[in-house]
C-alpha positions, -999 to +999 in steps of 0.1 A: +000+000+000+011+038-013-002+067+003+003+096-025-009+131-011-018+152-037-026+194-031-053+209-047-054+246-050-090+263-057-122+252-038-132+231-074-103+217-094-092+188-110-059+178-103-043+151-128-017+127-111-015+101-134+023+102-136+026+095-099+008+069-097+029+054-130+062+062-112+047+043-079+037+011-101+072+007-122+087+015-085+064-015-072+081-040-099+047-054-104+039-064-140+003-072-143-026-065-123-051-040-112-045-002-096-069+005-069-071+043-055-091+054-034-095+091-017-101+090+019-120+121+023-154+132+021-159+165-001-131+145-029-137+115-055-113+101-083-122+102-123-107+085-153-110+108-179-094+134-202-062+144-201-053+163-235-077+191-236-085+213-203-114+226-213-132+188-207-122+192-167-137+224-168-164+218-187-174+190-162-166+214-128-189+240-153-216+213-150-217+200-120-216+240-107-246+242-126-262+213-110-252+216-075-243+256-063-228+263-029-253+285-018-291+290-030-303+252-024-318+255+012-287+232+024-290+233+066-250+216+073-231+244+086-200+240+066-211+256+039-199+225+023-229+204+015-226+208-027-189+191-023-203+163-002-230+158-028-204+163-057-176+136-044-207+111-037-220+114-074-180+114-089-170+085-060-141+078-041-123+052-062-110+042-093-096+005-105-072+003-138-055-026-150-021-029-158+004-045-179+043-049-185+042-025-156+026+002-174-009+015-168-037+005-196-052+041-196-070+055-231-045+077-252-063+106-238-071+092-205-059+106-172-059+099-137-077+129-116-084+140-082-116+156-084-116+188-056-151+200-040-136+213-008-100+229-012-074+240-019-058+215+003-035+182+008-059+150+002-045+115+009-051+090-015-047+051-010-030+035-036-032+000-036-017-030-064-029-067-068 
């Protein structure tokens, strides 16, 4: 088991760390199997998705803005934080990717992301290889 800690910046931000968790597998020497990571906090989740453009993770912090505002819904937790709780449930809190030769199976264009409701801040993500 890895623990990779990965700092967010902005209260909503996706934060690709693909590359860490590639240099943490060849470390491992494992050559086939399955990445599990999982976020251990409750206002963060995990996505696979694109990598290449960054108008697609801001496009889907755009829509789930739109779908969830912080303020204006009649929420009653006194946080203030009750859209990223709702947010990290819908995205989740883990992803699972295979793996080959050592090397991720990720989509050309696919990346690894933390997904950020709550931040800017350190998250702690579980990183675990089978």
């Amino acid at each position: 088991m890895q623990v990779l800690k990965v700092r967010s910046h902005q209260r909503e931000e996706l934060v690709e760390f693909t590359g860490e968790v590639q240099r943490h597998l060849k470390e491992s020497g494992a050559r086939e199997g399955i990445v599990v990571l999982y976020v251990q906090h409750t206002t963060a989740g995990l996505t696979v998705n694109e990598n290449a453009d960054p108008d697609v993770p801001r496009d889907m912090l755009h829509a789930l803005r739109t779908l969830i505002p912080q303020h204006g819904m009649g929420f009653r937790h006194g946080e203030e934080n009750s859209d990223a709780h709702i947010k990290a449930s819908l995205v989740g809190p883990s992803v699972t990717i295979p793996f080959t030769d050592g090397e991720l199976l990720l989509g050309r264009w696919q990346g690894i992301f933390l997904c950020e409701f709550d931040g800017g801040r350190e998250r702690r993500v579980i990183m675990m290889i089978r």
